[in-house]
C-alpha positions as CSV (number, residue, x, y, z in Angstrom):
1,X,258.5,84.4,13.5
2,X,255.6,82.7,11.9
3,X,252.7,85.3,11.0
4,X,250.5,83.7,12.7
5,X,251.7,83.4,16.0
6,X,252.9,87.6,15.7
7,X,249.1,87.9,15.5
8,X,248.1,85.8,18.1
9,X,251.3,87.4,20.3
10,X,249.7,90.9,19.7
11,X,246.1,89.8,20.0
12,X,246.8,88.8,23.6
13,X,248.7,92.3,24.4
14,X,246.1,94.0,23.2
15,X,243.8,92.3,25.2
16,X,245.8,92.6,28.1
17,X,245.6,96.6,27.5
18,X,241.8,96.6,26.9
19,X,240.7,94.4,29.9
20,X,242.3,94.8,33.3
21,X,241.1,91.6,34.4
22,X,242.9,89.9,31.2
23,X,246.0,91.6,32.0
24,X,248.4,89.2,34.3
25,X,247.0,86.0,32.2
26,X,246.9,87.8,28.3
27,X,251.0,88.6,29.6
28,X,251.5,85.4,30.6
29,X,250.0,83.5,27.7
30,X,252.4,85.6,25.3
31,X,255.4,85.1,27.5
32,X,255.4,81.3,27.3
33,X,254.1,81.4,23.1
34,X,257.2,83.5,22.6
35,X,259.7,81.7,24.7
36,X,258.4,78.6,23.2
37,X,259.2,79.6,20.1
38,X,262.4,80.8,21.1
39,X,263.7,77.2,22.1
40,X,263.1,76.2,18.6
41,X,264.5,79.3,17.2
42,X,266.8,81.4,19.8
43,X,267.8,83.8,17.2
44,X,264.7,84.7,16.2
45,X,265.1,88.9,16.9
46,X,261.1,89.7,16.2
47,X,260.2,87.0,19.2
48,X,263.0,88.7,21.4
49,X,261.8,92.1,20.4
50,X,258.4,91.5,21.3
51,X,258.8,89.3,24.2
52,X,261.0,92.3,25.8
53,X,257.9,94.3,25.3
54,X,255.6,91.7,27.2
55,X,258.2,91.7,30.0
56,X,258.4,95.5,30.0
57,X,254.9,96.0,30.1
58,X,254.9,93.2,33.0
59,X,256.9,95.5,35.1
60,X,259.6,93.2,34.4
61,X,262.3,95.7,32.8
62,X,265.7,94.1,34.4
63,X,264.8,90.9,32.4
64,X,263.3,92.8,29.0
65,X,266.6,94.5,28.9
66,X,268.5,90.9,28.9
67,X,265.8,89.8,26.0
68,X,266.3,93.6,24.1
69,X,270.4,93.0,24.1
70,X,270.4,89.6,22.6
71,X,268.0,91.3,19.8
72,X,270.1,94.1,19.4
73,X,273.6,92.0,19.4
74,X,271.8,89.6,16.9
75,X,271.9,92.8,14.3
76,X,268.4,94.1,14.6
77,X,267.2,97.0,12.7
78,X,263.8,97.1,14.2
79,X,262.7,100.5,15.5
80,X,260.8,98.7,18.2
81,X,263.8,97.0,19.4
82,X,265.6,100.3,20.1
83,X,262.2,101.7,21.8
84,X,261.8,98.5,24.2
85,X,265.3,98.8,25.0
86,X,264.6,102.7,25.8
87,X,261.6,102.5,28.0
88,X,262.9,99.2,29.9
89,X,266.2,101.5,30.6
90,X,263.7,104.3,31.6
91,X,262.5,102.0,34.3
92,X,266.0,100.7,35.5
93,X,269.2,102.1,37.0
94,X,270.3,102.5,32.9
95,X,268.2,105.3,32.4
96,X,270.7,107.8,31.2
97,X,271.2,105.8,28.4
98,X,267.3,105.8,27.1
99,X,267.6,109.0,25.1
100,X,270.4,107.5,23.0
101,X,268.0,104.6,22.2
102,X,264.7,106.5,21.5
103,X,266.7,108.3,19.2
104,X,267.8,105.1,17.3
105,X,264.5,103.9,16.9
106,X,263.5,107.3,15.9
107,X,265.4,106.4,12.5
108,X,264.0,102.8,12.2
109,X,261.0,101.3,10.6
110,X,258.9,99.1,13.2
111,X,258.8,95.7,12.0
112,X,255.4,93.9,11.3
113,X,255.4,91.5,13.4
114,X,257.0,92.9,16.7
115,X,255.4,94.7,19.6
116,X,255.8,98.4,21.2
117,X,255.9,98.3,24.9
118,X,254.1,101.0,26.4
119,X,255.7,104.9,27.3
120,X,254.1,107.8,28.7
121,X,257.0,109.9,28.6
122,X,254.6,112.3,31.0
123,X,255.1,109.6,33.6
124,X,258.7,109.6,33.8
């Protein structure tokens, strides 16, 4: 994924997280930038890593989880990939399996251009 749209991807999450009111639109604005750029490039693991943290952070964890596989199948070795995939499980009917995945990423180095979705492990 092109360095500049990982920065524009992560500007509009973290504006989502700093402004309520930018939150459903700063979401939505990744979502289509990153499937965008997955029709030209549907391998492309750092856009499927960080477009299952959009969608978990949307409350959407069924569909990050789809997104998360396809990264992890593809090979990835990105410690955020493992994390989505452990905090959209948290959230789903898979949530046995989380652990196993927090401790994969755990042993991972977070890529630069990917996104974290957000865990209060209090919360669960």
């Amino acid at each position: 994924m092109a360095p500049t749209l990982a920065a524009e991807v992560s500007r509009l999450h973290e504006a989502a997280w700093r402004d309520p009111a930018q939150w459903t639109s700063a979401l939505d604005r990744a979502e289509r930038l990153l499937r965008a750029h997955l029709e030209a490039e549907p391998d492309c693991i750092d856009a499927l890593t960080s477009l299952g943290a959009v969608l978990s952070d949307a409350g959407r964890h069924s569909e990050a989880l789809t997104e998360l596989r396809r990264a992890e199948r593809l090979g990835s070795a990105d410690a955020n990939t493992y994390h989505n995939l452990a905090v959209a499980m948290m959230n789903t009917s898979e949530r046995g399996k989380a652990r196993d995945y927090f401790k994969q990423a755990a042993l991972l180095q977070a890529g630069a251009g990917t996104l974290q979705a957000y865990f209060d492990p209090h919360g669960h």
